[in-house]
N, C-alpha and C positions, 0 to 999 in steps of 0.2 A: 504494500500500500504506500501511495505517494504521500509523501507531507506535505504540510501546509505550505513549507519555508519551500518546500521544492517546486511544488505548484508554482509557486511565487514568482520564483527564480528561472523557472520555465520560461512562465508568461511573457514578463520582461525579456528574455532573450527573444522573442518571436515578435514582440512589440518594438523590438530594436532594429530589428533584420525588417519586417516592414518598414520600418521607417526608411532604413538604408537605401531598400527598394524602389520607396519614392526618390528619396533624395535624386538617385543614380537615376531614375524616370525623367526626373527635372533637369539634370544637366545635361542628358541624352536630348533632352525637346529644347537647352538652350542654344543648342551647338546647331539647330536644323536652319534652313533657310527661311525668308519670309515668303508665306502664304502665297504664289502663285510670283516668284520670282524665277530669274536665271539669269545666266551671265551673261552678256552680251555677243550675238553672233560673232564678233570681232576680235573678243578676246576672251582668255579663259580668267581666271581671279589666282591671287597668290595662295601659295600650299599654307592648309589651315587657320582658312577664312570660310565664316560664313555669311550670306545676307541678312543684313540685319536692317533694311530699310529698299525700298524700290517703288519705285515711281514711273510710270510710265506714261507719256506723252505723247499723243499718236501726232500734234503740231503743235511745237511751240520755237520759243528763240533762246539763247543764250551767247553772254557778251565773254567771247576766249579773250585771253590776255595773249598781243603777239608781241609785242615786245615793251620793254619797260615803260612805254608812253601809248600806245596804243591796243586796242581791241578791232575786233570782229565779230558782228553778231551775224551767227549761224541759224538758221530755220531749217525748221523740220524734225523727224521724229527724234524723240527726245527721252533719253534713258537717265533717271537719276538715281546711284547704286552708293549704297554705306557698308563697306564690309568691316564686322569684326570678328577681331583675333577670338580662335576659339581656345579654350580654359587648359592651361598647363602647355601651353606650346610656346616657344621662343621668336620672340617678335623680332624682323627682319629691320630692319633699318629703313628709314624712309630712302634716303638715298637708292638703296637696294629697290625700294616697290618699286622707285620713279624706271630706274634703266631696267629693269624687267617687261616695261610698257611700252620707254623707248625702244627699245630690241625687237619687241614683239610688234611692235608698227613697222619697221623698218626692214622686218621678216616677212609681210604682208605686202610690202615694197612701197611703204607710206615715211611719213617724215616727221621729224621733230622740228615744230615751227618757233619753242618758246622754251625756257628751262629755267628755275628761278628757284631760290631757297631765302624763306622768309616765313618761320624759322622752319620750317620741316623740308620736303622735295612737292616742287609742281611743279609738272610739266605739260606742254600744249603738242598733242599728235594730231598729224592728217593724215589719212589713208584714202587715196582713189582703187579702188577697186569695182569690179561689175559695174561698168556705170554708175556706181552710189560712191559720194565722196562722205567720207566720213569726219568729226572733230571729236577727239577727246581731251577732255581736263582733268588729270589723276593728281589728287591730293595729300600728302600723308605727310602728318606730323609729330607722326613719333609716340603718339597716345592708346598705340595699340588696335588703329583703326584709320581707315583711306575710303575715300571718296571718288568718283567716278560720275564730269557731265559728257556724257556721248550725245553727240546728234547726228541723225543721218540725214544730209541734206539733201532739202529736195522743196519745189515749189506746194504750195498750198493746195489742198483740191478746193475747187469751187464751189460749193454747194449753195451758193444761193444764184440763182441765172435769172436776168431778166425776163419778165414775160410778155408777150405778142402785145399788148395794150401801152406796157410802160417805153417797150421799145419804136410803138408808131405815135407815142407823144415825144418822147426825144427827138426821131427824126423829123416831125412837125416842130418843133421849136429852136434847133438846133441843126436839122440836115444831117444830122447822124447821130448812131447809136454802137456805144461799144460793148464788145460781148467778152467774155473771162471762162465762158463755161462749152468752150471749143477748145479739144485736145488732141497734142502730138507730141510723138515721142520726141526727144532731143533732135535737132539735127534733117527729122524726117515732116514730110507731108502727108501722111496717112492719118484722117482722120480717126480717132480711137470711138471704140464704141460708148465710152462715157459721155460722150457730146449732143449723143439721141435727146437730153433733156431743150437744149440750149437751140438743135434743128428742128424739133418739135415746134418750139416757139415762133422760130422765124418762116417756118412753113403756115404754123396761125397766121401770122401778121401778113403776109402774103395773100393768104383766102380772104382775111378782114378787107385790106387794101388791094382790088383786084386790078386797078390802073398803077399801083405803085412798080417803079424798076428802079432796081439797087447795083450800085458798086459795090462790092466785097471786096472790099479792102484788107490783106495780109500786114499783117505789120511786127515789127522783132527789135529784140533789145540791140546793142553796139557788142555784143560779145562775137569776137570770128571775125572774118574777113567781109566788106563791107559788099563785094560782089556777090559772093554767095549765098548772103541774108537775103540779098535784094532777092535772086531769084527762088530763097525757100520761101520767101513773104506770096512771092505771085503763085509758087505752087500750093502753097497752103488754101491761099484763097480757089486756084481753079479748083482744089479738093471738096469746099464746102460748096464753090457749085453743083458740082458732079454730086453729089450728092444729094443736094436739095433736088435737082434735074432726074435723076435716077430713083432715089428712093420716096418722094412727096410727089411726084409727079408737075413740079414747078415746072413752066413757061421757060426755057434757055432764054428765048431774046428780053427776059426780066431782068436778066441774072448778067454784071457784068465784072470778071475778076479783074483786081489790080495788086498790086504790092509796090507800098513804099518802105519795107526792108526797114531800117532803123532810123530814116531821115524824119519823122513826124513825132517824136519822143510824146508823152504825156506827165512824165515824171522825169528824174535825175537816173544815168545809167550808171553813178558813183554807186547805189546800195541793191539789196536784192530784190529788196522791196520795189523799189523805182522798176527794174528790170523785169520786176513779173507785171508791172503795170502796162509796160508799155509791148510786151508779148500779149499781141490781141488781136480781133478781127472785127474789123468795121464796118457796119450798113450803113451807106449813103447814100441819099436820094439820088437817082440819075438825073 
């Protein structure tokens, strides 16, 4: 038969080992990532690190530091990562995170645009790869824990387009209307099928106005050589006629394409912003 004092002393052991259980539960669940994180296509994270903060951005901006008087503000999708050091592991040197980033950008055949200590290691990476340029800004000061703003740039989608009404009062008051929600890949004149919202429109405005005929006007930022915008501006444009002509069944002799390439700016080609303004297509009265 057990005794009292053994029972006692049992129990206690069994209420210690649970506890321990938990304990070892909880460190095991501090060490996991956060909730619906991961590391960034571009880079992997330093050995024994885990997320402990993520943020995801499908469009936003952030201002890189390129050198000690200047920035760059980057748009587009936009990852913000806090990694900490996980429990009983020897924390690397910031120095150390910084050139593990650099290395691994310049592995990827990208480049270190900026490098600065104040007081721990930042540095500013750019990667071109697959047509996506990429910007990172890794952090680390020494506290056991680094920071990570990636953005992959790229212009805005559009989601709000003018419609058939708002676009035959501009052309009534103005002679033209510009449109933002006509798309093509870089470089090319093929219209993309995200634009059905935007030819929708201007196929309305067309049935609305059955004596109206329009210029399409192509038009494109200052980036590239100034011959060859001019002729993607005309091809763009002759794209959105064939199209309206082909698939709405619009009138050709409506319909008349032109490109002025980068001569008709609407904004400043110094920022991206300006640049994604003035990448546009124009209805103008004939």
């Amino acid at each position: 038969m057990i005794s009292t004092t053994a029972k006692t002393i049992r129990f206690s052991a069994i209420f210690l080992l649970t506890g321990i259980l938990f304990l070892t539960a909880d460190f095991a669940f501090s060490q996991n990532d956060a909730e619906g994180s991961k590391d960034p296509a571009l880079f992997t994270r330093m050995t024994g690190y885990h997320i402990y903060r993520y943020d995801d951005l499908q469009f936003d901006q952030y201002e890189f530091k390129i050198s000690s008087t200047k920035t760059q503000v980057v748009e587009g999708h936009h990852l913000f990562i806090i990694y900490d050091l996980n429990d009983n592991v020897q924390a690397p040197s910031p120095l150390q995170i910084g050139r593990n980033y650099i290395n691994a950008a310049k592995s990827a055949g990208g480049q270190l645009v900026y490098e600065w200590h104040d007081p721990g290691e930042d540095v500013v990476v750019k990667v071109a790869k697959n047509g996506m340029e990429t910007w990172a800004y890794i952090s680390a000061n020494g506290n056991g824990s680094y920071s990570i703003h990636l953005v992959e740039k790229q212009a805005m989608k559009q989601d709000v387009v003018a419609d058939a009404s708002t676009m035959d009062k501009s052309i009534k008051e103005t002679g033209k209307a510009a449109l933002y929600g006509i798309y093509f890949d870089t470089g090319k004149a093929d219209v993309k099928a995200e634009s059905k919202q935007a030819l929708d429109e201007i196929a309305k405005l067309l049935k609305m106005e059955p004596s109206l005929k329009l210029y399409v006007v192509g038009h494109t930022d200052n980036t590239g050589i100034f011959d060859a915008n001019m002729k993607l501006s005309l091809d763009r444009a002759m794209a959105v006629v064939n199209a309206l002509v082909k698939n709405y069944g619009v009138v050709a002799s409506r319909l008349k394409a032109c490109g002025d390439g980068p001569t008709a700016p609407v904004a400043t080609n110094d920022t991206e912003e300006g640049r994604a303004l003035n990448r546009r297509v124009e209805l103008v009265k004939l």
